[in-house]
NUZA-180988 format. One record per residue (C-alpha): x, y, z. Coordinates in steps of 0.02 Angstrom, whole numbers, plus 32768, in hexadecimal, padded with zeros to 4 digits. Layout:
N
XYZ...
//
This chain:
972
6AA88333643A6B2A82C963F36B7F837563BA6B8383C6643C6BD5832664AB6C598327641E6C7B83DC64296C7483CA64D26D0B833F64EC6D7983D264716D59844865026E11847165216DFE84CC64666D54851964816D9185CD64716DF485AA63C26D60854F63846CE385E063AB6D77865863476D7985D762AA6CB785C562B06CA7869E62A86D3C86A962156CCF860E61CC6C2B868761D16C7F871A61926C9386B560FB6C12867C60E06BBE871960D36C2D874E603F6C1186B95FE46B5486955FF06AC1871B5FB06A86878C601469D4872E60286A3A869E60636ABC86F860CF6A098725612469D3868A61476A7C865161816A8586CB61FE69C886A5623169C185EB6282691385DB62B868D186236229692D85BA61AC6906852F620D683B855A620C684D85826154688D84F2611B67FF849A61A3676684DA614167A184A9609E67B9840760BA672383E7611066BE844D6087670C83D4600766F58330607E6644836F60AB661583715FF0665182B75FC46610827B606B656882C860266582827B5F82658F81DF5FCC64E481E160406484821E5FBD64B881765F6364B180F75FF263FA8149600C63CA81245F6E63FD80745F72639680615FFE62FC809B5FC2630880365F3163227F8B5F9F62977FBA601562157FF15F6B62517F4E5F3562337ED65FBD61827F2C5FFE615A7F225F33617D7E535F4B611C7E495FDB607E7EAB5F9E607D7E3D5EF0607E7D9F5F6A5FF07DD15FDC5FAB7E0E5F315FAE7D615EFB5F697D0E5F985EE67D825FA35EAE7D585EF55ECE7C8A5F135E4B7CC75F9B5DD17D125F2B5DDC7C7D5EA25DB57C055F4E5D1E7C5F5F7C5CE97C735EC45CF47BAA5EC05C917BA25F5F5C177C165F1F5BFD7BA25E9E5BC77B1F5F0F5B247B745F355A877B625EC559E47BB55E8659AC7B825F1E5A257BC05F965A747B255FE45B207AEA5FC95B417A4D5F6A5BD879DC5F9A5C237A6260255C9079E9606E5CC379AE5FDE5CF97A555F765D3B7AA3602B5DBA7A1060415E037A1A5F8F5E267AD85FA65E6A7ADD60405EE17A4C5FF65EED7AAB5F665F217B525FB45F857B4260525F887BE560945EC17BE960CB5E9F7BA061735DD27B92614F5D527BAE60D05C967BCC61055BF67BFA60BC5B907C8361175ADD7C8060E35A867D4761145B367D5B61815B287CC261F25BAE7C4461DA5B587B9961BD5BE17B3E61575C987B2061925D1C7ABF614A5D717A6D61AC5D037A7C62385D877A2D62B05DC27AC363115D637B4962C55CB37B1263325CB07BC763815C977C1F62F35BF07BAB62AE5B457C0C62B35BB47CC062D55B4F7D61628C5BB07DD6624F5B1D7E4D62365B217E4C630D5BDF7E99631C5BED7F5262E95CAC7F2662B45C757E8A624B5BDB7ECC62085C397F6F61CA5CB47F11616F5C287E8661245BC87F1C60EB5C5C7F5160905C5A7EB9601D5BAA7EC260155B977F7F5FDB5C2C7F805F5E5BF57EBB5F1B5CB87E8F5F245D267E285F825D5A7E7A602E5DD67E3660B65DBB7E5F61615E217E7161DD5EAF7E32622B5E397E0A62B05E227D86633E5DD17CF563275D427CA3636E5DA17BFD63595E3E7C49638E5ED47C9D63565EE57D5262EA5EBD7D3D623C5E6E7D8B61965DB57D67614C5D917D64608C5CE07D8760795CA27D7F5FC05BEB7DB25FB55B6C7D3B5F5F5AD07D7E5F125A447CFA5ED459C67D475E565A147DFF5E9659E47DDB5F365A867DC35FB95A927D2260015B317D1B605D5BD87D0D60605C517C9360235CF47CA1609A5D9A7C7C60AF5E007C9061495EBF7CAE61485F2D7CA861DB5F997D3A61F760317CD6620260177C7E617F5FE17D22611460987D63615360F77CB6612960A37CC0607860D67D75606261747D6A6067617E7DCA60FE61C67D6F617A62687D3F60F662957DFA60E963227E18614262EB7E586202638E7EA3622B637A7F4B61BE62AD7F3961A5621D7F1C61E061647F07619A60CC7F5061EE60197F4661C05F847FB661E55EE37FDF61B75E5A806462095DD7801062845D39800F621E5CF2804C62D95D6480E663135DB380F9627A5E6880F862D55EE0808C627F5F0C800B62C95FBE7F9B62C35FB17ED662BA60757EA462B160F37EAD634261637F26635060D97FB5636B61378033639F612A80E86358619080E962A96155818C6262621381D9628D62598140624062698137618561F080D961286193809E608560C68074607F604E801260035F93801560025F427F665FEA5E917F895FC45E4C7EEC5FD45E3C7EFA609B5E5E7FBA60BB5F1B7F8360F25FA27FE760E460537F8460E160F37FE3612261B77FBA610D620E801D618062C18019619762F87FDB624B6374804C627263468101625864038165625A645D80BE62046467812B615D64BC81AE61D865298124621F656C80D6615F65C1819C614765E681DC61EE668A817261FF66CB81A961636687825A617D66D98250622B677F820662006772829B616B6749831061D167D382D56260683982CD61DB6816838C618E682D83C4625B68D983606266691F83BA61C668EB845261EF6929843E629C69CB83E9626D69EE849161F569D784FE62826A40849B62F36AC484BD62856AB4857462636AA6857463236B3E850563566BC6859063526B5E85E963E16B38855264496BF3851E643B6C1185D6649A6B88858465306BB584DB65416C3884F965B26BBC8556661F6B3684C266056BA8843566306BF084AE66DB6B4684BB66FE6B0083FA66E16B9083C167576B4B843F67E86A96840067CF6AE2833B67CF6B25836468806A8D83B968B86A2E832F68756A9D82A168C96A9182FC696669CC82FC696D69C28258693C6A28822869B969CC82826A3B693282556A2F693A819C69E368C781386A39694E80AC6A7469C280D26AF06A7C81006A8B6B1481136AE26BE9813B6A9A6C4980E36B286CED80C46B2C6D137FEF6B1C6DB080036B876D6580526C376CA180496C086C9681056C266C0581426BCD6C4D81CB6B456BA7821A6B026AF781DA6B436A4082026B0969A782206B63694B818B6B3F69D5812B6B8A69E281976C26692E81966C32692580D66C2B69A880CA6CCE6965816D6D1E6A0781CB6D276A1982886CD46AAE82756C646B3D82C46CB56B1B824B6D346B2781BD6CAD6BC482086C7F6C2681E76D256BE8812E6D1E6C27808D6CAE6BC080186C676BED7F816CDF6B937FFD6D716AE77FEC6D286AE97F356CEC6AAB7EC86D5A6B1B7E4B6DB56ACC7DB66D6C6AE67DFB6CA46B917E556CBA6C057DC96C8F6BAB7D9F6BE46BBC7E3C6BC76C727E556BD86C987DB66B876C417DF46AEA6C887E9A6AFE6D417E476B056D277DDF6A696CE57E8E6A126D907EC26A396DF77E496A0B6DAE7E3E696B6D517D93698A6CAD7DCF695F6C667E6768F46BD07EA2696A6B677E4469F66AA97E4D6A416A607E126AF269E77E2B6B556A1F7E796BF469E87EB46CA16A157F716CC56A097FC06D8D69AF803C6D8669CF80F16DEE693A80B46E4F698480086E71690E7FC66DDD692D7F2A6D7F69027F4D6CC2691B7EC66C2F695E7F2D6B8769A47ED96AE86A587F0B6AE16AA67F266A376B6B7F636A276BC77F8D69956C827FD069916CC7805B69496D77804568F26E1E80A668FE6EA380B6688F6EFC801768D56E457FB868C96E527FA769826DA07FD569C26DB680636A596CFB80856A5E6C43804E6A4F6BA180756A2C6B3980246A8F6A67801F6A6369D57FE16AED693D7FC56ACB68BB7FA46B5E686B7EEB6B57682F7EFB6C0F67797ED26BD567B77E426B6267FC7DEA6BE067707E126C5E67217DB16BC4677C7D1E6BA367787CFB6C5D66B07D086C7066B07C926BB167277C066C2766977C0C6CCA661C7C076C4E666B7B7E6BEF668F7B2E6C9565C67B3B6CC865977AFB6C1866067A6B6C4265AD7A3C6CD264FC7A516C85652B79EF6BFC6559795C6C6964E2797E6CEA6447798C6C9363BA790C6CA0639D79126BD96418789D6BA26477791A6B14650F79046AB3657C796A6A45659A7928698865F8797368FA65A079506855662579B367D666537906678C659F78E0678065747989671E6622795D66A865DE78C3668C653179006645658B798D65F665E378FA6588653D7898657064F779426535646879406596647879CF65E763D77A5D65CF63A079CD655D62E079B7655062A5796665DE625678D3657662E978C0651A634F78B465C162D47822660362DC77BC655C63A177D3655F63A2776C66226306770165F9637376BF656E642576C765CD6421769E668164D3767B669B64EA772E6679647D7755671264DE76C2677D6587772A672E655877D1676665237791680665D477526819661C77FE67F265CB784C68956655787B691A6641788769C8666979156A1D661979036ABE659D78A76B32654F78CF6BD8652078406C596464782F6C34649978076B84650E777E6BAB647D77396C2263EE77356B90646676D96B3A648E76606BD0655776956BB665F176CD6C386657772F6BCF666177A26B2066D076FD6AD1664E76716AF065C476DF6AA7662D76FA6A0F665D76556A0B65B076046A0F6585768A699B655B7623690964F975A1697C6479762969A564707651690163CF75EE68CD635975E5683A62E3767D68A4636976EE68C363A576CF681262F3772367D9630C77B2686363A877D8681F637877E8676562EC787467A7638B78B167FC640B78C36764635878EF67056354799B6780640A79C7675E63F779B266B1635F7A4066A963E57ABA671863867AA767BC63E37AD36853636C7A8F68D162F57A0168D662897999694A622578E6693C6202784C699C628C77AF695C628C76FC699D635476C869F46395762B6A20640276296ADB649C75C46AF1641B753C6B5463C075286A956334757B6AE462E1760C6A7962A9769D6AB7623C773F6A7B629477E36A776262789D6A50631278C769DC633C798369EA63C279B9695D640C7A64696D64AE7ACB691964FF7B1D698D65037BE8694B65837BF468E865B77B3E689E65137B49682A657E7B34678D66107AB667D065927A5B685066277A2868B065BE7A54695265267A0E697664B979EE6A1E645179546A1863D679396A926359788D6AA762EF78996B2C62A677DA6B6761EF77E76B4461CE772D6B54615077366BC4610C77D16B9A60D8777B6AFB60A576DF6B59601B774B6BCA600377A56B075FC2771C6ABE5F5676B56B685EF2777C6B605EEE776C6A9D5E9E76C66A925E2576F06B0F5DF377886AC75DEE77156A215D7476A06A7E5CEB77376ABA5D0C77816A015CDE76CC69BA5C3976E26A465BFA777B6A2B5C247763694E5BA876C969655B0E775569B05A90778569265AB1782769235B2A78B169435B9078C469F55BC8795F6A0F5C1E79D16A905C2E7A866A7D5C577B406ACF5BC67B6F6B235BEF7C2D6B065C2C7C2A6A4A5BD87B8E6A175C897B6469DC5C9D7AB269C05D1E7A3D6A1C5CE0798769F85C6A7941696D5C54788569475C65784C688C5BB2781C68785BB878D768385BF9789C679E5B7F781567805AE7788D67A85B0A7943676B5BC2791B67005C28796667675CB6792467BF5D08793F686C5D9679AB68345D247A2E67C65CBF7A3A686F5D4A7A4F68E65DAC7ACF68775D387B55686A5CF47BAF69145C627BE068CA5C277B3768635B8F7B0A68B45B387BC568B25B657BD467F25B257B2B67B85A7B7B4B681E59DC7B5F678759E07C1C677A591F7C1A67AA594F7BCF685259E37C0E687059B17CBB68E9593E7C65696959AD7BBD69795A457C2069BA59D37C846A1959737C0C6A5E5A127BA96A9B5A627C356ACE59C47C596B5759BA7BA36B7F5A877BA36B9B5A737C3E6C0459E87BEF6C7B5A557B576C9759C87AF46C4559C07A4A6BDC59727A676B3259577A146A8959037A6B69E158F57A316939593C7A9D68BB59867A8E67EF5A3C7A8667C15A797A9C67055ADC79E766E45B8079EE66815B2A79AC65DF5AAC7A5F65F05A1C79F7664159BF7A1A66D959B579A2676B594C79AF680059A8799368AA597A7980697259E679BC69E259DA79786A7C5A447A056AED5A8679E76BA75AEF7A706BE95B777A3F6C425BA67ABA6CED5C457AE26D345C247B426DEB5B5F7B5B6DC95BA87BA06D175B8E7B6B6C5F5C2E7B3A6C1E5C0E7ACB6B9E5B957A8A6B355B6379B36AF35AED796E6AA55AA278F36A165A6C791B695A59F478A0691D59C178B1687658EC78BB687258F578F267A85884785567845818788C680E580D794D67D057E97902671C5763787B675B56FF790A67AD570F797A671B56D078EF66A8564078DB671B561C798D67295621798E667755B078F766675549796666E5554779F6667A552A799B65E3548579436621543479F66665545E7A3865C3540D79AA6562536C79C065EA536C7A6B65CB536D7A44651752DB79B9651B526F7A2F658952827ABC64FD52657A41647E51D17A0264D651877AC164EE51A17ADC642651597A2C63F250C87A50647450A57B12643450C07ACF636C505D7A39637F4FC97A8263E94FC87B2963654FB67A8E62D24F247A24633E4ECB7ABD636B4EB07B0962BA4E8D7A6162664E087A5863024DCB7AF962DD4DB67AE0622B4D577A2C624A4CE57A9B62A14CC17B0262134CAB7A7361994C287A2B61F64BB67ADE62164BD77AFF61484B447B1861044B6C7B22603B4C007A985FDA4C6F7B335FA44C937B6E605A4CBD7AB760814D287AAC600D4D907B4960344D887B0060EE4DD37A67609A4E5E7ACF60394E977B2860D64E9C7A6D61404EFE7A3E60BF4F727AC960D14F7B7AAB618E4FA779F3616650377A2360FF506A7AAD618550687A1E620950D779B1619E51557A22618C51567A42623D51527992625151EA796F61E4524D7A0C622C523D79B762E552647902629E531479586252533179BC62F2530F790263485379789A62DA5414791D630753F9791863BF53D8785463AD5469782F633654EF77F563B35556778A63245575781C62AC560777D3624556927862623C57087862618E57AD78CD6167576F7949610657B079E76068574E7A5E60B8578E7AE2603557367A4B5FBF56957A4A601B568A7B156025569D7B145F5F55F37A915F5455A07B055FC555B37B945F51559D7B315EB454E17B025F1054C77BC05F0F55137BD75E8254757C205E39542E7C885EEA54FB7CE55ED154FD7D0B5E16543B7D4D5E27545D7DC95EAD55257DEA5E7355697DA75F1A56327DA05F3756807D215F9E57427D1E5FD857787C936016581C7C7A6075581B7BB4609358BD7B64607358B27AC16004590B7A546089587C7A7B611A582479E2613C579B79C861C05763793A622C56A4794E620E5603790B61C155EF79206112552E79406124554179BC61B555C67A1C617355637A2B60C854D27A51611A55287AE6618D55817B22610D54E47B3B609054907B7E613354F87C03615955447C3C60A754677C39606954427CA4610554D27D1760CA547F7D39601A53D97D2B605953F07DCB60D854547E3A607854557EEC606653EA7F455FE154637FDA5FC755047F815FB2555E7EF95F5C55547E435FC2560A7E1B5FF156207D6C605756C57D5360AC57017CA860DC57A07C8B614057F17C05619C583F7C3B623D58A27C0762DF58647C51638558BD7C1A642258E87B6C63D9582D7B6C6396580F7B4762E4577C7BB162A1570A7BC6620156DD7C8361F956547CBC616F56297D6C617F55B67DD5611955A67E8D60EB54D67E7660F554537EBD615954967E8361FA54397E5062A054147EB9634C54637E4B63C254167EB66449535C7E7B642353807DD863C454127D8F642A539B7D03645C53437CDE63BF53D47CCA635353E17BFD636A53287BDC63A552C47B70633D523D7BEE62DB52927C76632552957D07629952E77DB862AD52BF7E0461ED523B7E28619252577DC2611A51BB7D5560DD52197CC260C752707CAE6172522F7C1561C652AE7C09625152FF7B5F622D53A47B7661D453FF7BC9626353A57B4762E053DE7AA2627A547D7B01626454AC7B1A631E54797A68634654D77A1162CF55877A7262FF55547A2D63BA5534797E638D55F77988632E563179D363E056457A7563A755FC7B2063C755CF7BBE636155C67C7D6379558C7D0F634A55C67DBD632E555E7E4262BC550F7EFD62C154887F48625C54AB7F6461B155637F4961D0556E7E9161C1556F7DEF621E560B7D74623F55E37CB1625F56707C5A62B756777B9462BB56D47B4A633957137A9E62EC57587A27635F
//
């Protein structure tokens, strides 16, 4: 372009330039190859040829170069995911050595030694674990610490499908496996260690550690890479669906983006760097491919420009002729249909010259109309001498250009405001002969600015009017002055400390307040006349309460609020103080200076009076009602919704007023589940037949316990309808427990009778079968006729005799148990007292090849009788052996188990078994047999059942022919 403006200012000399440039070719052609001569004569393609090689050679080095910068990249990334895998490497297998150590802790017998102890010095020892525990069959039973980590105690990981997959895993491949990231029980995300630990190849447990996520990241290295060209993300497959599954931020799809993966086996994870920005390779070589390539286009250009110039010197004559027509053309449309009014008048008669539409359309004249007028016709009467004053010092050279705002006369006789704008236009002699002149309607403005003035003018007068005594402050020297303290979007504590410890800079900032305005309600709060003597007593009313006010003031403006309301303490000119409700608003748009602000304190002196006569009475029925034993109440008689519950609540069930009053639905939730149904019904039909009512009923306590309540209901009506509900809870629990005791009492005397009259019936059937025989026999002694058969009559009394004192010494036992009211209970091994059992029968079990498991722990002791529980353990186990099976191997089982928060002593047996159908009654009677075995008297089971009773326990019964039978104990 540049050449063409030069050869465009030679213009006189066109034609002999064109002449030199064709002699100039001519040679050319002589001189140069003809190859050459052909590309000379060929712009466009010289200019494409040279194009493509250039680029080919700028595309190859740019090329060159991404292939390198790539590499570099991949090599930082394999580098830095490298550095993080060898540090989670290295905390997983701190991890492992911890769980080893806590393994360790465990011995032959399968308790840990010294938990505590060992727990504390690794988690000092290795700072990136948050807990260690020990999880005996999958059920966590030791934590360390324990403080904070109480949900997770006595979790089973066998009863999640996602935790028991992932336990198994350890289990099955005998190795160290981390699970997770997860969420914990206790709280947060984190990562579980479990190593498994196998006692005499059985598994025991788990020894665990538990990582935090963050602090896994912080100890990887991770969260020191630089985040503004990677990121890290970490996955691993859901044991469950098998999707995989993302635990860091930042999940967004990145399989478009380019990125680098390790596998750490140890939990299944698979770590990802991937760079941030996906195209930022692109971005490092597409400047210097696009200045190349802008460059390649310019040369290639710039040669055919100048194989092309001696043609486009023959058109720029043409071009230029042209450009000048399409200026004009241009000027003129502009001109016609700008959107201001533009007029050429001449500045010695005001005849308009040349007018546009807008500016005839604005005064409502066509424009050959506007052309047989002068300016001074259509100004209005009022505007026209400014006007021509500015116009004569335009002329005379006193000023460059003016603006007004003017009133134009319409063709209608319409008064329209425009902003007038005239500029001169010069002659030879710099004597300005015409004008343009440029309107612009401001009709609605100034509609406007006159509404803004009534408006103004009515905010005036509601301002000083109002009953709520306001005034208007500027605080911008208050906001500079905390802007110099710094205390500006300080924390809020740090803001309190700063006045606590400096209240002269509250008293100083207080100072700094101007006053802008006051209405007349104000000036009468503060028992003033005027704006002046309010200022001046300013620093009188200033006391020690406002002083506190005002520090929650400067606190507000300190946190950015714009708007604020609380109830301050102010001292009148008459010393008198009175309460006010303080209102602080901005006024839209002064948020940032706070040079405007409306402050309103409305006088609630006696509002606060009448506050506090209703608050101490309603203290003095509270006080009443709090002195009642029991609980007044007032409720919804539709929702059962509480409004009103009196704090002997909190002494009887633990709960206090606000827990009650907060939740709609307290009272119906808390209800014992048993009762719950029929008490709301029950109330409900009651409520709905406008009777009086009162139940007794259970409610759960806060501490889990159940208390027994009456409710003593009256329904309170509103136009012959239930509207709300009062009443009384008096706690009867001591009743309720009284009866049960004697109901128990009740129970436990007709079971004893019931028990004496059975015993009775045996001693009187045993006793009377013994009399009658030796009877029978004494009989026969006396009708013998020869010595031997007397003597065999003697043999079989004396048999009888023996048979009565074993009866005799069977009923004396059975007495002594029922008798024995002072049994004397010890703490005792019963693992200890199972193994004296067996070593009794040591002989019955090696002679018939019995097996016994037992599954006691070592630590189980018993509250019991040593006698009893050696006498119902020989029982039972004897019984075992005694009624085995003939066609298989005895096997004994022995277990201690926990049933509903029972403990219970099971011994089951593989042996012939009992019908339960036929012999459910005889199992525990005293000579009650259900074998054919000769040597079944009946006895064992008998002594058996009534020494568990006498220790307040019970036992039970479970078997099947020639399956087995299962004793369970029930130890108290």
């Amino acid at each position: 372009m540049v050449i063409k403006l030069f050869f465009l200012h030679l213009s006189p000399n066109i034609k002999q330039l064109l002449k030199a440039f064709q002699i100039e070719k001519m040679v050319l052609k002589k001189k140069w190859p003809k190859f050459i001569s052909w590309f000379l004569t060929r712009p466009k393609t010289a200019g494409v040829f040279v194009f493509i090689c250039l680029s080919f050679i700028i595309g190859f080095t740019v090329y060159q170069q991404y292939r390198i910068i790539k590499e570099d990249e991949r090599r930082e990334m394999s580098n830095t995911l490298q550095i993080v895998d060898q540090n989670i490497e290295q905390l997983l297998k701190n991890s492992y050595t911890t769980t080893l150590t806590l393994a360790l802790t465990i011995n032959d017998n399968g308790i840990p030694q010294n938990f505590e102890y060992v727990g504390k010095e690794l988690m000092d020892s290795n700072s990136s674990i948050f807990a260690v525990e020990l999880v005996p069959k999958g059920v966590i039973k030791y934590i360390y610490p324990l403080k904070g980590n109480e949900a997770a105690m006595n979790l089973n990981l066998f009863a999640d499908s996602y935790l028991k997959k992932e336990a198994l895993k350890s289990i099955v491949s005998q190795k160290m496996y981390f699970a997770g990231p997860l969420k914990l029980k206790q709280g947060g995300t984190g990562i579980v260690g479990r190593f498994p630990v196998f006692l005499d190849k059985k598994f025991w447990g788990f020894s665990a550690v538990i990582i935090k996520l963050e602090n896994l990241l912080k100890s990887s290295g991770i969260n020191s890479v630089d985040n503004s060209k990677y990121y890290f993300q970490l996955s691993k497959k859901n044991p469950v669906t098998l999707k995989e599954v993302f635990y860091l931020p930042n999940k967004s799809d990145f399989s478009k983006k380019y990125n680098i993966s390790v596998t750490i086996p140890d939990g299944d994870w698979k770590l990802y760097l991937i760079s941030k920005h996906q195209n930022y390779l692109y971005y490092q070589i597409l400047i210097p491919a696009l200045f190349g390539f802008i460059f390649a286009a310019a040369f290639g250009f710039v040669i055919n420009s100048l194989l092309k110039m001696p043609k486009e010197l023959q058109l720029l004559v043409h071009i230029q002729a042209t450009k000048l027509l399409n200026s004009e053309i241009k000027y003129k449309s502009i001109f016609d249909q700008a959107a201001v009014g533009i007029a050429y008048i001449d500045s010695c008669s005001g005849n308009f010259l040349e007018i546009n539409k807008q500016y005839c359309n604005l005064l409502g004249n066509s424009e050959q109309e506007m052309k047989k007028r002068n300016f001074q016709s259509v100004t209005h009467p009022d505007d026209l001498e400014e006007d021509s004053m500015n116009l004569e010092k335009l002329k005379s050279g006193k000023i460059r250009e003016y603006s007004m705002e003017k009133r134009y006369i319409t063709k209608k006789n319409a008064v329209i405001w425009t902003k007038l704008t005239v500029s001169p236009l010069w002659n030879i002699n710099e004597q300005p002969t015409t004008h343009i002149a440029i309107i612009e309607d401001i009709s609605s403005k100034k509609e406007a600015e006159e509404l803004i003035k009534k408006n103004e003018t009515r905010f005036k007068s509601l301002f000083d009017d109002s009953p709520l005594p306001l005034r208007e402050e500027d605080f911008s020297d208050v906001k500079k002055y905390l802007e110099e303290l710094n205390l500006m979007c300080q924390d809020i504590d740090t803001v309190k400390n700063y006045f606590q410890k400096n209240p002269k800079s509250v008293i100083k900032a207080h100072s700094l307040i101007k006053l802008i305005s006051v209405n007349k309600a104000c000036l009468k709060l503060h028992m003033v006349k005027t704006k002046e003597e309010l200022l001046f007593n300013k620093s009188t009313l200033f006391n020690e309460d406002s002083s506190c006010c005002f520090s929650q003031h400067l606190l507000a403006i300190t946190q950015g609020e714009n708007n604020f309301i609380f109830d301050t303490i102010i001292k009148n000119k008459a010393g008198q103080h009175r309460d006010v409700n303080l209102r602080w608003n901005v006024i839209e748009g002064y948020e940032k200076s706070l040079e405007r602000i409306i402050v309103s304190t409305e006088d609630i002196t006696d509002r606060k009076l009448s506050q506090n006569v209703i608050l101490k009475s309603q203290q003095r029925i509270e006080s009443l009602i709090n002195t009642i034993d029991g609980i007044v109440w007032e409720c919804d008689a539709k929702t059962f919704a509480f409004n009103f519950i009196s704090q002997k609540t909190e002494k009887i069930l633990g709960y206090t007023t606000e827990e009650w009053l907060e939740n709609p639905n307290f009272w119906t939730d808390h209800i014992h589940p048993e009762d719950r149904n029929w008490i709301i019904e029950s109330c409900a039909l009651q409520t709905s037949r406008n009777l009086n009512h009162d139940f007794e009923y259970r409610m759960i306590a806060k501490n889990g316990s159940v208390i027994w309540l009456r409710d003593i209901v009256n329904v309170v009506l509103e136009n012959g309808k239930a509207e709300s509900l009062c009443g009384i809870m008096i706690d009867i629990t001591k009743t309720k427990e009284a009866e049960k005791e004697l109901n128990d009492s009740f129970n436990l005397v007709t079971e004893q009778n019931k028990r004496l009259l059975n015993f009775s019936y045996i001693v009187s059937h045993n006793l009377r079968s013994h009399t009658s025989n030796i009877s029978s026999i004494m009989d026969l002694i006396e009708i013998s006729e020869s010595e031997q058969e007397r003597n065999e009559m003697i043999q079989l009394l004396k048999s009888i005799s023996n048979s009565l004192n074993e009866t005799m010494l069977h009923l004396n036992e059975v007495i002594n148990i029922r008798t024995n009211i002072g049994l004397v209970s010890e703490s005792l091994n019963l693992k200890q007292y199972i193994d004296n059992a067996q070593n009794v029968l040591a002989e019955q079990i090696t002679l018939n090849d019995v097996s016994i498991t037992t599954e006691i722990p070592k630590i189980v002791m018993v509250n019991y009788n040593p006698a009893y529980l050696e006498s119902i353990l020989y029982n039972i186990i004897s019984n075992s052996i005694r009624y085995r099976h003939p066609e298989r191997k005895p096997a004994i089982s022995i277990k201690w188990i926990i049933e509903n928060d029972l403990t219970i002593l099971q011994i089951s047996d593989n042996g012939v078994g009992i019908d339960l159908v036929k012999n459910a009654d005889k199992i525990f009677g005293m000579y009650k047999t259900f074998s054919n075995n000769s040597d079944a008297k009946g006895i064992g089971l008998f002594i058996t059942k009534n020494q568990i009773d006498a220790m307040g326990g019970n036992i039970t019964v479970e078997s099947e022919p020639n399956i087995g039978t299962t004793f369970k104990i029930y130890i108290q």
